[in-house]
PyMOL Python script that loads the backbone (N, CA, C, O; Angstrom):
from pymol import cmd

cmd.read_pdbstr("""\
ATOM      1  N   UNK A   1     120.981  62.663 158.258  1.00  0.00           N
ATOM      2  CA  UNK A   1     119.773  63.442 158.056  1.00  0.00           C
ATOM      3  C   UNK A   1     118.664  62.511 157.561  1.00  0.00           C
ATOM      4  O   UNK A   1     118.884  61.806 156.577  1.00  0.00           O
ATOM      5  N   UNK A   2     117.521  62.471 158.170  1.00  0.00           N
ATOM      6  CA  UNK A   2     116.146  61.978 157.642  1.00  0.00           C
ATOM      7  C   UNK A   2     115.753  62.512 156.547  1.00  0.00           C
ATOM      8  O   UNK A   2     115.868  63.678 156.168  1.00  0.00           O
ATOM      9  N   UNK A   3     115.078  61.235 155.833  1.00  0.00           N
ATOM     10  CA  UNK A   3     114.578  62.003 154.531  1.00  0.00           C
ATOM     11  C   UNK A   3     113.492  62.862 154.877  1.00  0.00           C
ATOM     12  O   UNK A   3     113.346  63.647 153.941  1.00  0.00           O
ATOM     13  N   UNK A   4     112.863  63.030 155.563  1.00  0.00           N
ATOM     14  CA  UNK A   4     111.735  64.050 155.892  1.00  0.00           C
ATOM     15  C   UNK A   4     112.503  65.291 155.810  1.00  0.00           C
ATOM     16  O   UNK A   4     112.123  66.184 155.054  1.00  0.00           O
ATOM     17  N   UNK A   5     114.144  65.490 156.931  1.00  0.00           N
ATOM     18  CA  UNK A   5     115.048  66.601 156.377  1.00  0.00           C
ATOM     19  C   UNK A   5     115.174  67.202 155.271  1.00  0.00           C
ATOM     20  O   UNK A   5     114.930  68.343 154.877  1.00  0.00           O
ATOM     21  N   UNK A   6     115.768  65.882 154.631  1.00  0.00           N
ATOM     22  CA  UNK A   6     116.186  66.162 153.055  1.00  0.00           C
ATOM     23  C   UNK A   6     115.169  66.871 152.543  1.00  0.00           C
ATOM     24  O   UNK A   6     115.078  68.079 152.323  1.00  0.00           O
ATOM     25  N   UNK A   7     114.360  65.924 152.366  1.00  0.00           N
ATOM     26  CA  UNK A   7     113.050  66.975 151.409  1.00  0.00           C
ATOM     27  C   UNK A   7     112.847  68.117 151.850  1.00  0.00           C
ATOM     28  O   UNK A   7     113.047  68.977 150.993  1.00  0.00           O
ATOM     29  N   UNK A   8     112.450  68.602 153.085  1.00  0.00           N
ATOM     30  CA  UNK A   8     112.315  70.450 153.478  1.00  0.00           C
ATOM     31  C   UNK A   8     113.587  71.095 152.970  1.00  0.00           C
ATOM     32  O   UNK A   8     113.575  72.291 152.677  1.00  0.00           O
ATOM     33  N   UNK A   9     114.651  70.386 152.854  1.00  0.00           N
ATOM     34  CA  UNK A   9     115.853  71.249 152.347  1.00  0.00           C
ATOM     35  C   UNK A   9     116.168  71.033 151.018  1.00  0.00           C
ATOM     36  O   UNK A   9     116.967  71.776 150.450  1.00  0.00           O
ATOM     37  N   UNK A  10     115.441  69.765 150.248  1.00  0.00           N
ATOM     38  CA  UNK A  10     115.681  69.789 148.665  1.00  0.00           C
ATOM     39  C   UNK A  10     114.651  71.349 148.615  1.00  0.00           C
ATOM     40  O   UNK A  10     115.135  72.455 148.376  1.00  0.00           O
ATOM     41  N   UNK A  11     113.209  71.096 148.894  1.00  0.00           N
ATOM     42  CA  UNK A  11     111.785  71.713 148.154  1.00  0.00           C
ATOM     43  C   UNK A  11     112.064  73.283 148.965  1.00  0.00           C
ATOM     44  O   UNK A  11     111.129  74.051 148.737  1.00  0.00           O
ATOM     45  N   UNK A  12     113.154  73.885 149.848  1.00  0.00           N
ATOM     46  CA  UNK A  12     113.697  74.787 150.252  1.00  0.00           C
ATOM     47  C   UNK A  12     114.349  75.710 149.677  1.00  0.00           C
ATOM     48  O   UNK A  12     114.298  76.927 149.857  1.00  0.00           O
ATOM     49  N   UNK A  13     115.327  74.744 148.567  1.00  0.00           N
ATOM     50  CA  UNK A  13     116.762  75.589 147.709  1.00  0.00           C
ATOM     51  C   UNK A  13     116.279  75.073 146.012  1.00  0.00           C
ATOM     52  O   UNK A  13     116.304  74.120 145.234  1.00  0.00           O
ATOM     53  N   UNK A  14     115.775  76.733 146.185  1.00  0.00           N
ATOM     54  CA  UNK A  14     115.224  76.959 144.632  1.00  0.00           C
ATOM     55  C   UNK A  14     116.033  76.300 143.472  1.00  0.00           C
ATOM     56  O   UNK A  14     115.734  75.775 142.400  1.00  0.00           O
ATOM     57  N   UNK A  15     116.975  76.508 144.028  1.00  0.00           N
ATOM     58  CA  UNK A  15     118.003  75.522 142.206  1.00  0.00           C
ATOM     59  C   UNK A  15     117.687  74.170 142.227  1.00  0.00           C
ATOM     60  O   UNK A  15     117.118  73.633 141.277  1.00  0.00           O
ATOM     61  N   UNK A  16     118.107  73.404 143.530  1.00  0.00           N
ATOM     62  CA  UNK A  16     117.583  72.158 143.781  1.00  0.00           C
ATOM     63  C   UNK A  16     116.872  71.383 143.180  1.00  0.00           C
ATOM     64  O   UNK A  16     116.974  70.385 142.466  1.00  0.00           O
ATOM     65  N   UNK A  17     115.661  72.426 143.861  1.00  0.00           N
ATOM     66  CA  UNK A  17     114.347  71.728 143.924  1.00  0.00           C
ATOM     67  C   UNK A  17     113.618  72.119 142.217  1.00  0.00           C
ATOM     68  O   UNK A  17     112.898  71.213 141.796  1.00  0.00           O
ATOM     69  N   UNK A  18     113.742  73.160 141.424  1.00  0.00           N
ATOM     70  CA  UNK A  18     113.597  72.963 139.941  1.00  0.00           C
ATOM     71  C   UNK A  18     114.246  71.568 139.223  1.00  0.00           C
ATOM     72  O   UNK A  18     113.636  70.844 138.437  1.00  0.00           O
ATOM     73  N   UNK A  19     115.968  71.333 139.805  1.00  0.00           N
ATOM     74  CA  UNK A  19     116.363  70.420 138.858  1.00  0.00           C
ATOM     75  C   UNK A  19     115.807  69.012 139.099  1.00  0.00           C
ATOM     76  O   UNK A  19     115.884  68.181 138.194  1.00  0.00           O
ATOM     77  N   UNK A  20     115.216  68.689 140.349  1.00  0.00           N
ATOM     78  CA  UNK A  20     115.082  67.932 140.772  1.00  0.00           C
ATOM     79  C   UNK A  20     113.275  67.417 140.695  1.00  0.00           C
ATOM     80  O   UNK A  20     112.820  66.341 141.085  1.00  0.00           O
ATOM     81  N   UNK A  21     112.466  68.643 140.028  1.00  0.00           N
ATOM     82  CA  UNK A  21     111.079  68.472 139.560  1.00  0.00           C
ATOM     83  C   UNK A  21     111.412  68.417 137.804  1.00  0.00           C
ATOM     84  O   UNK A  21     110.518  67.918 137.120  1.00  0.00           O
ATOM     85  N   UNK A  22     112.419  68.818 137.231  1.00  0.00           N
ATOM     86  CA  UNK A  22     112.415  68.648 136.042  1.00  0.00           C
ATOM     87  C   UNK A  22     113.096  67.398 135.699  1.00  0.00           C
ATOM     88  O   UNK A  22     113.139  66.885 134.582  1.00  0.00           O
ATOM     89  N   UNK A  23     113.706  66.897 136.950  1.00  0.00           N
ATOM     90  CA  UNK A  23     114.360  65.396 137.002  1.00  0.00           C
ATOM     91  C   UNK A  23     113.197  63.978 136.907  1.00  0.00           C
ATOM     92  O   UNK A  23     113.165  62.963 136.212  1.00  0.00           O
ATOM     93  N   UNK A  24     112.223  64.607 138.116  1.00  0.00           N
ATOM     94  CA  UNK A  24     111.025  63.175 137.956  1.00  0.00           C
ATOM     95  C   UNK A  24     110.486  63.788 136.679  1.00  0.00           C
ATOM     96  O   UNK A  24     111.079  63.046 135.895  1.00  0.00           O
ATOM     97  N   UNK A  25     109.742  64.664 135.848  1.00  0.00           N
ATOM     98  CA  UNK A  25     108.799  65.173 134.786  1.00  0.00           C
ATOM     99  C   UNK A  25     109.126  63.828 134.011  1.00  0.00           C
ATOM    100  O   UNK A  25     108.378  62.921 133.646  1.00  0.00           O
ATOM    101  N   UNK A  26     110.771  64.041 133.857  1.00  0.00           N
ATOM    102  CA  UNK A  26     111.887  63.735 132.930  1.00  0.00           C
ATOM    103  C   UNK A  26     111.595  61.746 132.745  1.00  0.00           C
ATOM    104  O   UNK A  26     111.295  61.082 131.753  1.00  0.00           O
ATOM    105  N   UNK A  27     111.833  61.378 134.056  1.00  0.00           N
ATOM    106  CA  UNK A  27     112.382  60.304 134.560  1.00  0.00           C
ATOM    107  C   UNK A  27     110.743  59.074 135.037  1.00  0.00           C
ATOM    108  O   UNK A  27     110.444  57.880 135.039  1.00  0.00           O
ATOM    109  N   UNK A  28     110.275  60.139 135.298  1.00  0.00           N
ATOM    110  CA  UNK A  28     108.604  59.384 135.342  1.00  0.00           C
ATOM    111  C   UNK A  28     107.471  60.053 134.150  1.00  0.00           C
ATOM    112  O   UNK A  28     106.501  60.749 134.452  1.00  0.00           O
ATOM    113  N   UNK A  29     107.838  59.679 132.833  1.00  0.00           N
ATOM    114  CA  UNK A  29     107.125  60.194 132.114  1.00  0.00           C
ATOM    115  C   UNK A  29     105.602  60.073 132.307  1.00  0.00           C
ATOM    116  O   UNK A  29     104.851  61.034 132.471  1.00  0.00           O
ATOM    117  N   UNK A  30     105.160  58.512 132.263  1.00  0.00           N
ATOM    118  CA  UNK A  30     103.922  58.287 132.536  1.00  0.00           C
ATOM    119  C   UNK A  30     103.448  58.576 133.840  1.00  0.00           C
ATOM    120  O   UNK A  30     102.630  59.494 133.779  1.00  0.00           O
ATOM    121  N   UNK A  31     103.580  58.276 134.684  1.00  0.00           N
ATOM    122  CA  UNK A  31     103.260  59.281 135.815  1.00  0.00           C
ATOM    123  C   UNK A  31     102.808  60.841 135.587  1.00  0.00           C
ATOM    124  O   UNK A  31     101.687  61.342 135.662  1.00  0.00           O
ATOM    125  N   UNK A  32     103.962  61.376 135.309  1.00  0.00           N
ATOM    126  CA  UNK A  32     103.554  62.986 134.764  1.00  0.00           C
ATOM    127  C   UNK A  32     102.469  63.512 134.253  1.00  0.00           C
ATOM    128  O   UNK A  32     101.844  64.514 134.601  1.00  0.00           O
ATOM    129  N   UNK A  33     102.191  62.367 132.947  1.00  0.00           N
ATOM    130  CA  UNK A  33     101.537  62.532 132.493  1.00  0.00           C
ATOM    131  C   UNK A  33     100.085  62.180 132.611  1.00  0.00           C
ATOM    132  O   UNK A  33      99.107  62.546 131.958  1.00  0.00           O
ATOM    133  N   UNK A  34     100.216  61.396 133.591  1.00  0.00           N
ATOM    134  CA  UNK A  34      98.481  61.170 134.332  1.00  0.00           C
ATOM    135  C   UNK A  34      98.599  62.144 135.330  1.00  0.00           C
ATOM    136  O   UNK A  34      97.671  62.879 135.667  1.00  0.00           O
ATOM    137  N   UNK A  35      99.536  62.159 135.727  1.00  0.00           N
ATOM    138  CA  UNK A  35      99.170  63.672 136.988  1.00  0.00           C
ATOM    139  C   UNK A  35      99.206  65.176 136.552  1.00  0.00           C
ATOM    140  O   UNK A  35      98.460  66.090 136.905  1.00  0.00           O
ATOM    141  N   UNK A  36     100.158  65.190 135.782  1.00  0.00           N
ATOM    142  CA  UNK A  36     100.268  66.727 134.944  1.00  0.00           C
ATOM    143  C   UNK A  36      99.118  67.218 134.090  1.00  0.00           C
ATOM    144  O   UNK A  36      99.060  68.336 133.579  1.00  0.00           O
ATOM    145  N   UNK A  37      98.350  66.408 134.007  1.00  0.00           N
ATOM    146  CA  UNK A  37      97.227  66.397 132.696  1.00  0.00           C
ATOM    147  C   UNK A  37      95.820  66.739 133.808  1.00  0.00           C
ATOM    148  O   UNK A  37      94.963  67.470 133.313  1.00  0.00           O
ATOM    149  N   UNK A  38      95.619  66.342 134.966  1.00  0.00           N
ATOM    150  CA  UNK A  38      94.600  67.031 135.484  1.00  0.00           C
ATOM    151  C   UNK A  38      94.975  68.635 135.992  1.00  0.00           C
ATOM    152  O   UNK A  38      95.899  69.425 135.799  1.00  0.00           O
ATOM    153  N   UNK A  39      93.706  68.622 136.747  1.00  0.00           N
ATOM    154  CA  UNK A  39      93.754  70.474 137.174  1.00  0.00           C
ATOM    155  C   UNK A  39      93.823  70.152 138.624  1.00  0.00           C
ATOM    156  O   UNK A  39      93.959  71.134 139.353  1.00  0.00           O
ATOM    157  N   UNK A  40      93.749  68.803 139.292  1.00  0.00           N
ATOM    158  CA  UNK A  40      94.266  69.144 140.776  1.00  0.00           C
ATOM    159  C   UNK A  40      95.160  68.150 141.122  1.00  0.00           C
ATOM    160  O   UNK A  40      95.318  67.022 140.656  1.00  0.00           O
ATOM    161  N   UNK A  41      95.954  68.993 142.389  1.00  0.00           N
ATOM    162  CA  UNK A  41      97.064  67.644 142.594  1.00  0.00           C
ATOM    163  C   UNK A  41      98.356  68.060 142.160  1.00  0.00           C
ATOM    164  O   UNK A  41      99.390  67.694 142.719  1.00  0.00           O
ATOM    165  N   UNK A  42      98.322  68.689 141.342  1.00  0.00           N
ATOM    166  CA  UNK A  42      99.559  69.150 140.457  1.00  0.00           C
ATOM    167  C   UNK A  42     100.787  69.391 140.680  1.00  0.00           C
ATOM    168  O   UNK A  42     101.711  68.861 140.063  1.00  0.00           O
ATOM    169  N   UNK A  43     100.952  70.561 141.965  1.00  0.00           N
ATOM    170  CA  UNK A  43     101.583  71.182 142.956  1.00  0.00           C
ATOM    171  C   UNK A  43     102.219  69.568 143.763  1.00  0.00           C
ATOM    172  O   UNK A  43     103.138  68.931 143.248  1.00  0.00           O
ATOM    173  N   UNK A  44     101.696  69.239 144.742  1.00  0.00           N
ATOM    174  CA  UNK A  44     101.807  68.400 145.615  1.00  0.00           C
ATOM    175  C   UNK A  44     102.580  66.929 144.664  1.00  0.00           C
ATOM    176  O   UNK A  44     103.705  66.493 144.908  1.00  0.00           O
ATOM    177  N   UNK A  45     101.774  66.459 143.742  1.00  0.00           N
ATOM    178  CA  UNK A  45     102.853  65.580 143.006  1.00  0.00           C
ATOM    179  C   UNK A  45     103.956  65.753 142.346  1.00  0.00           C
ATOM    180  O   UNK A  45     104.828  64.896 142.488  1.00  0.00           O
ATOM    181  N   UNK A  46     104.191  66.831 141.510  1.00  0.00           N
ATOM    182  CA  UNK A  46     105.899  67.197 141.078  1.00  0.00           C
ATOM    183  C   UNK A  46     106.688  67.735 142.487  1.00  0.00           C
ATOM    184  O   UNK A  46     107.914  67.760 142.380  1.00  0.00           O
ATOM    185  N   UNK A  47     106.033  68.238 144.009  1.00  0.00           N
ATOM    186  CA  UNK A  47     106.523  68.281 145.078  1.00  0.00           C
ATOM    187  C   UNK A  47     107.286  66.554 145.038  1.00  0.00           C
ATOM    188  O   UNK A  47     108.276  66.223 144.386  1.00  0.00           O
ATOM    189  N   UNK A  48     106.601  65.843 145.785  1.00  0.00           N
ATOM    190  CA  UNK A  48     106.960  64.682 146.032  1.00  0.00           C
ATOM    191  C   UNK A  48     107.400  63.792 144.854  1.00  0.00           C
ATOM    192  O   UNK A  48     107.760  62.748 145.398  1.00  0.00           O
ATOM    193  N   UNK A  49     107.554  63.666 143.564  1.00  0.00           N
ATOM    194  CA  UNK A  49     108.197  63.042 142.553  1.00  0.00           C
ATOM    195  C   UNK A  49     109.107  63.750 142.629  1.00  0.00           C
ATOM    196  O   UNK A  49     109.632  62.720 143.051  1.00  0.00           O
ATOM    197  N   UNK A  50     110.175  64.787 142.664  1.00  0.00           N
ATOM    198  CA  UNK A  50     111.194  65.376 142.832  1.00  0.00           C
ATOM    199  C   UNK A  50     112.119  64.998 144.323  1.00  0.00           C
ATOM    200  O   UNK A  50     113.335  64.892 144.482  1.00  0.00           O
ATOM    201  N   UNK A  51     111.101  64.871 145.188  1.00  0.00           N
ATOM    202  CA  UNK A  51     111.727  64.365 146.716  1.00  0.00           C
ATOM    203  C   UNK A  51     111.902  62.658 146.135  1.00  0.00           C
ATOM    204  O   UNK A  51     113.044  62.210 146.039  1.00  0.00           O
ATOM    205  N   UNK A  52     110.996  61.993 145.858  1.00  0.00           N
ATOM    206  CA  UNK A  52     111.038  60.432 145.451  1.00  0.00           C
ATOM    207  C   UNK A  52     112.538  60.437 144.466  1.00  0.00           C
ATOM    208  O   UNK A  52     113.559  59.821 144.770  1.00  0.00           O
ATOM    209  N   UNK A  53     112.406  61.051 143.586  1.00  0.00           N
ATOM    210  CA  UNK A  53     113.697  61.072 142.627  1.00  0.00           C
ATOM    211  C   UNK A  53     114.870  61.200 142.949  1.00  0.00           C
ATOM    212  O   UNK A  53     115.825  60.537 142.542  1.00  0.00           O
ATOM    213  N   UNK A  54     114.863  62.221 143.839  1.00  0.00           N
ATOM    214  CA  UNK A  54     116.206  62.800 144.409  1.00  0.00           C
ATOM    215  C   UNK A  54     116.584  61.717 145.413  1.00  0.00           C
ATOM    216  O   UNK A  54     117.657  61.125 145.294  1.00  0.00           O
ATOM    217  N   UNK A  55     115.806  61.467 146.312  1.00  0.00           N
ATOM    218  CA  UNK A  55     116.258  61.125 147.869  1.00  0.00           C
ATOM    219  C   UNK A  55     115.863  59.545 148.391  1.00  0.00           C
ATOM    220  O   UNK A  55     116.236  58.970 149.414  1.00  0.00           O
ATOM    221  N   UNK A  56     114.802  58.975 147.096  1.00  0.00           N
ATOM    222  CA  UNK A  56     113.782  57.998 147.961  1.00  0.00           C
ATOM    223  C   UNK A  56     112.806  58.333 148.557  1.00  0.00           C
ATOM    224  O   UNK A  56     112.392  57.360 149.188  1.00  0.00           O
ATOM    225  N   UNK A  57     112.095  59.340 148.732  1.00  0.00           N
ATOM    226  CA  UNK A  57     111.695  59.925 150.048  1.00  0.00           C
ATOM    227  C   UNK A  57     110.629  59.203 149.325  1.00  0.00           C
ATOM    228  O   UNK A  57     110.759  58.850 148.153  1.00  0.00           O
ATOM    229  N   UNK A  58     109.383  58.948 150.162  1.00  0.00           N
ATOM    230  CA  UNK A  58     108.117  58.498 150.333  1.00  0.00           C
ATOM    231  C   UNK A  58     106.795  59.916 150.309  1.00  0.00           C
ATOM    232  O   UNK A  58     107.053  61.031 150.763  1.00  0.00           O
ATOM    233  N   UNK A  59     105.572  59.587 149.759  1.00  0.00           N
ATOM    234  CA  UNK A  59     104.640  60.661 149.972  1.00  0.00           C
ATOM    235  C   UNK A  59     104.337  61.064 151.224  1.00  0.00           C
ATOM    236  O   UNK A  59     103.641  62.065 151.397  1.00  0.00           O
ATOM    237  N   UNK A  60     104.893  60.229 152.401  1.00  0.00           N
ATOM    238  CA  UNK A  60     104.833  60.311 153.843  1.00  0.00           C
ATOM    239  C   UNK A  60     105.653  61.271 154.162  1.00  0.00           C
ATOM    240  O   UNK A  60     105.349  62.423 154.471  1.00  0.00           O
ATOM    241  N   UNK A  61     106.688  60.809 154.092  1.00  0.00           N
ATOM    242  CA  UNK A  61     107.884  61.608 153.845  1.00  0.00           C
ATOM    243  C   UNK A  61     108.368  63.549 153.588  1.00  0.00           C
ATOM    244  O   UNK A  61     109.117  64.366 154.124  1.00  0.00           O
ATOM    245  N   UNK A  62     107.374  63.509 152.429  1.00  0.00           N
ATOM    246  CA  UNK A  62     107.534  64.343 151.470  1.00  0.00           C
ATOM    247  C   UNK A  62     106.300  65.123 152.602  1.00  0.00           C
ATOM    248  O   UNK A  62     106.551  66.084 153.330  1.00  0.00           O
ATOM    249  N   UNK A  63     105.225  64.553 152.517  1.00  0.00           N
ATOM    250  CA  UNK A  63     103.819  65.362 153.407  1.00  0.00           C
ATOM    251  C   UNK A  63     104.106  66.810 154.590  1.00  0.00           C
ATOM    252  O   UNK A  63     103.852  68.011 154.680  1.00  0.00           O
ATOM    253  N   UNK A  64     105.021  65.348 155.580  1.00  0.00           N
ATOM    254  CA  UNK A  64     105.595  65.739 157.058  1.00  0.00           C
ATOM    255  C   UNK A  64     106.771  66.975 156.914  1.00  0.00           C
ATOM    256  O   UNK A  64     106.773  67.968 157.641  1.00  0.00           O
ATOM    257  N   UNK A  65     107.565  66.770 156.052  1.00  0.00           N
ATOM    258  CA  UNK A  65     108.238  67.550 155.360  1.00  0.00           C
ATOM    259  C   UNK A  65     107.477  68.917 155.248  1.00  0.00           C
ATOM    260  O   UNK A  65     107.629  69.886 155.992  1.00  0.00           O
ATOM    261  N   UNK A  66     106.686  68.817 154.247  1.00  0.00           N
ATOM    262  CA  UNK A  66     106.101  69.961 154.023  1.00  0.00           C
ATOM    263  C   UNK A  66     105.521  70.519 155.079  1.00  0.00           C
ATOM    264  O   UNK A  66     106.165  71.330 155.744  1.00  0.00           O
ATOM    265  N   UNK A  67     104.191  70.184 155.424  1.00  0.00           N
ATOM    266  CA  UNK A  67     103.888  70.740 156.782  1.00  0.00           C
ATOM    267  C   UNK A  67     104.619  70.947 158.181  1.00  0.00           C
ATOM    268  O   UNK A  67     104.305  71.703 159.100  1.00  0.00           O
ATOM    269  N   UNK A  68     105.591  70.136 158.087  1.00  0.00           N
ATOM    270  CA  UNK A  68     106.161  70.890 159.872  1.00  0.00           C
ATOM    271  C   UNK A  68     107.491  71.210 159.718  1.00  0.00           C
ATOM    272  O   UNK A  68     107.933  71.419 160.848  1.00  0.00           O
ATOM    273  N   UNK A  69     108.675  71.409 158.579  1.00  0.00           N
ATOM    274  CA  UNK A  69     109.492  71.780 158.488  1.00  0.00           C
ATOM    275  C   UNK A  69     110.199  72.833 157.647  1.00  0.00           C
ATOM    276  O   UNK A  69     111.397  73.119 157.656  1.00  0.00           O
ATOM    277  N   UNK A  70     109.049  73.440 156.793  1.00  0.00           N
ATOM    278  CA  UNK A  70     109.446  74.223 155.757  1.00  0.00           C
ATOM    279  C   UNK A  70     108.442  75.571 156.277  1.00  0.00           C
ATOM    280  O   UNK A  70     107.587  75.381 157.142  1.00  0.00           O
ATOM    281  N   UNK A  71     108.592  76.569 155.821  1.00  0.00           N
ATOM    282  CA  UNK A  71     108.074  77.703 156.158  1.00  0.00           C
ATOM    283  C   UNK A  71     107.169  78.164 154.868  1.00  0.00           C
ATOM    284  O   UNK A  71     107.195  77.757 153.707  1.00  0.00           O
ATOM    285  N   UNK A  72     106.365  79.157 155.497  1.00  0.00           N
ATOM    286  CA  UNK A  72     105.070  79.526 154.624  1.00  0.00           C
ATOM    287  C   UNK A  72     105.624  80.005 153.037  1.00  0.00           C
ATOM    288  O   UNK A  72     105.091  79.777 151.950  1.00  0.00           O
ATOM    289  N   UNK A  73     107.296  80.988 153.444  1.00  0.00           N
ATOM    290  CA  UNK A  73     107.667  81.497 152.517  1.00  0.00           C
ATOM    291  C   UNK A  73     108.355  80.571 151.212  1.00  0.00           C
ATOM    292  O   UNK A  73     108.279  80.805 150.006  1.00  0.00           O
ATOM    293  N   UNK A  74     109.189  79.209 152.068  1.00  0.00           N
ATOM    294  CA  UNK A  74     109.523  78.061 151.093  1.00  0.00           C
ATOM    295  C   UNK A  74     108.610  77.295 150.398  1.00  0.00           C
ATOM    296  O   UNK A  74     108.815  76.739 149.319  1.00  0.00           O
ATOM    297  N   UNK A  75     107.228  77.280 151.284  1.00  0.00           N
ATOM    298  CA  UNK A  75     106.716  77.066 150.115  1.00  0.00           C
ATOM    299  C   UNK A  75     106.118  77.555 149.403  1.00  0.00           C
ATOM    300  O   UNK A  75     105.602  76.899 148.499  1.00  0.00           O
ATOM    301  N   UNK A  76     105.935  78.899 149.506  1.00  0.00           N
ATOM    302  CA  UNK A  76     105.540  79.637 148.290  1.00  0.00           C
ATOM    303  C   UNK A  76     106.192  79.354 147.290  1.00  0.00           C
ATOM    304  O   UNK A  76     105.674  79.046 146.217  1.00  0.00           O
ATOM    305  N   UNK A  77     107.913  79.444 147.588  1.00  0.00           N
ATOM    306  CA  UNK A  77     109.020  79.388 146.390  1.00  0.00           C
ATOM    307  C   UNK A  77     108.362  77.689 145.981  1.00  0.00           C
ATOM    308  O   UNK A  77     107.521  77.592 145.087  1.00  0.00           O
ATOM    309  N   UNK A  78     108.662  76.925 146.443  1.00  0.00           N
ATOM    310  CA  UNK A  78     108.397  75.447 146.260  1.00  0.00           C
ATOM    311  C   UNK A  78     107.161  75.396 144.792  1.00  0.00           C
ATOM    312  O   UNK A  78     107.260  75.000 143.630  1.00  0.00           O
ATOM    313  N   UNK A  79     106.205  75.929 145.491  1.00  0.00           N
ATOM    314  CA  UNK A  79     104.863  76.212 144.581  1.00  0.00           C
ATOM    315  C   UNK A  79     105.531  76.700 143.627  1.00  0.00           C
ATOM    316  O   UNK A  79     106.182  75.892 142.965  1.00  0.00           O
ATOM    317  N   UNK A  80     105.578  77.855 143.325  1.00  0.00           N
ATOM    318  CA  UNK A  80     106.459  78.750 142.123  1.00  0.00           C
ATOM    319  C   UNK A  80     106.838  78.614 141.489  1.00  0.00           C
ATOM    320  O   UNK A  80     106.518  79.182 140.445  1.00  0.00           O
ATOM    321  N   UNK A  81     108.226  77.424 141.575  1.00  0.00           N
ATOM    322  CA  UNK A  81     108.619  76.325 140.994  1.00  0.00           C
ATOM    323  C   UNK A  81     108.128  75.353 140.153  1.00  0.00           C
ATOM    324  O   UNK A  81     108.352  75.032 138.986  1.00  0.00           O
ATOM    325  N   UNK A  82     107.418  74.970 141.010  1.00  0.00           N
ATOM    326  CA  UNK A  82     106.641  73.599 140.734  1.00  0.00           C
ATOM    327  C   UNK A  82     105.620  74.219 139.280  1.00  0.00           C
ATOM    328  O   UNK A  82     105.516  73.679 138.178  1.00  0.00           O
ATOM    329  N   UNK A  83     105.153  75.141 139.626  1.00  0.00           N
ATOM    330  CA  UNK A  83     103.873  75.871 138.460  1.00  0.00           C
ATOM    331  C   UNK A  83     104.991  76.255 137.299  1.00  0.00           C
ATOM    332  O   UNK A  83     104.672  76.015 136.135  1.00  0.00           O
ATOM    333  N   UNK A  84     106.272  76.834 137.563  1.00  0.00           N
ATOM    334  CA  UNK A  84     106.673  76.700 136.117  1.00  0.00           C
ATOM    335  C   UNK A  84     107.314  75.722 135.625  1.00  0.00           C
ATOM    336  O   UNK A  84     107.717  75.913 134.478  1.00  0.00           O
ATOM    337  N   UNK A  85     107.652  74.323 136.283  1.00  0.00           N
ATOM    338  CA  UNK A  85     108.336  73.408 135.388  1.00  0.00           C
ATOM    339  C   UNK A  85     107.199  72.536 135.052  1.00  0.00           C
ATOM    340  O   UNK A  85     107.355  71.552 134.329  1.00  0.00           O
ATOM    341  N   UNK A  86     105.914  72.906 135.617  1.00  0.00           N
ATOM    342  CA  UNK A  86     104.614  72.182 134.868  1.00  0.00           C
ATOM    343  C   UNK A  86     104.250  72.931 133.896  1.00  0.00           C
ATOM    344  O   UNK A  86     103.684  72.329 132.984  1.00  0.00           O
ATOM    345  N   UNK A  87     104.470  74.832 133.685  1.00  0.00           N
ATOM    346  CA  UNK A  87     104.340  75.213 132.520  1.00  0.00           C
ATOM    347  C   UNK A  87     104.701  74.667 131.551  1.00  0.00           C
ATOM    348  O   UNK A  87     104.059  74.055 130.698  1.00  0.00           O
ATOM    349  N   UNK A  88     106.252  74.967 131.696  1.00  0.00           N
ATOM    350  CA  UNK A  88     107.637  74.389 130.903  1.00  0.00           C
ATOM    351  C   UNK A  88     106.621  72.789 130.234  1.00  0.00           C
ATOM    352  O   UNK A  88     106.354  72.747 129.033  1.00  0.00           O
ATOM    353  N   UNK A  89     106.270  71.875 130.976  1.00  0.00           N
ATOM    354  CA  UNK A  89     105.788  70.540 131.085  1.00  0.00           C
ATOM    355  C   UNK A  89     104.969  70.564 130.188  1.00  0.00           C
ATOM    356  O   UNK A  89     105.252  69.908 129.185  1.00  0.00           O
ATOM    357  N   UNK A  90     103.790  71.249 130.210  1.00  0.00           N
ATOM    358  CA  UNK A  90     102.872  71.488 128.999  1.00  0.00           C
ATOM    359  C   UNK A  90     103.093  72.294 127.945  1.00  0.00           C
ATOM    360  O   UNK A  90     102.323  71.970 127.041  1.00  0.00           O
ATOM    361  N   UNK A  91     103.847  73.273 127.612  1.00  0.00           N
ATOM    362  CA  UNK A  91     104.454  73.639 126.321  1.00  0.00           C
ATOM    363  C   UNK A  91     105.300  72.348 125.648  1.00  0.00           C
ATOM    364  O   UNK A  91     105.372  72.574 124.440  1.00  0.00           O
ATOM    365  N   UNK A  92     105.923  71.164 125.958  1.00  0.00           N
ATOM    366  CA  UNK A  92     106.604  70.361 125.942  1.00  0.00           C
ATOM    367  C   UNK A  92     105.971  69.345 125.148  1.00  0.00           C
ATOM    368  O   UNK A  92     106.352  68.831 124.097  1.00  0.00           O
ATOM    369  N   UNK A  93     104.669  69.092 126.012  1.00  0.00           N
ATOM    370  CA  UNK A  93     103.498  67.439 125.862  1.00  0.00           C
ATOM    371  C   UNK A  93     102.141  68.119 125.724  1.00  0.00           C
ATOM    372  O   UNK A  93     101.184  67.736 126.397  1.00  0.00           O
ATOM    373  N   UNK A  94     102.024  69.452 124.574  1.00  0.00           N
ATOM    374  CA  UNK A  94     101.157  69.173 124.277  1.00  0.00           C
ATOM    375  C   UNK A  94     100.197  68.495 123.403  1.00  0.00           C
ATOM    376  O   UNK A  94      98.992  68.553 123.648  1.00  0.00           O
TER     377      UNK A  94
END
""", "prot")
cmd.dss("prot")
cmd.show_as("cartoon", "prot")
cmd.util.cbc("prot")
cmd.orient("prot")
């Protein structure tokens, strides 16, 4: 399986893809914290730091993924996700 796979099927399976955004938060602190700390971008980088963490995958990777292999409804869940382990993230580092 291509990592472009992987990632539509990590950012797909809701258990996954939480442990695996609370894995980079975790694991790329500084990062996080220059990206978690603005108001855009937010979504899309704990997307792809969770694919990078898990798999290697690349922001290329992670992009193509998103747009041509996952469905409108995964990524709603994906989003969903992502907005509460950045909640979780800022109750944490504030």
């Amino acid at each position: 399986m291509s990592k472009v796979q992987a990632s539509a099927r990590l950012l797909s399976d809701p258990i996954n893809c939480r442990d695996a955004m609370v894995r980079a938060v975790n694991e790329y602190p500084i990062s996080a914290r220059q990206h978690l700390t603005k108001h855009t971008g937010r979504q899309p980088w704990i997307g792809q730091a969770a694919c990078n963490v898990e798999l290697g995958a690349t922001e290329e990777e992670t992009r193509i993924a998103w747009n041509f292999y996952m469905s409108q409804e995964a990524q709603d869940s994906a989003n969903n996700i992502a907005d509460s382990v950045i909640a979780d993230w800022e109750i944490n580092n504030a």
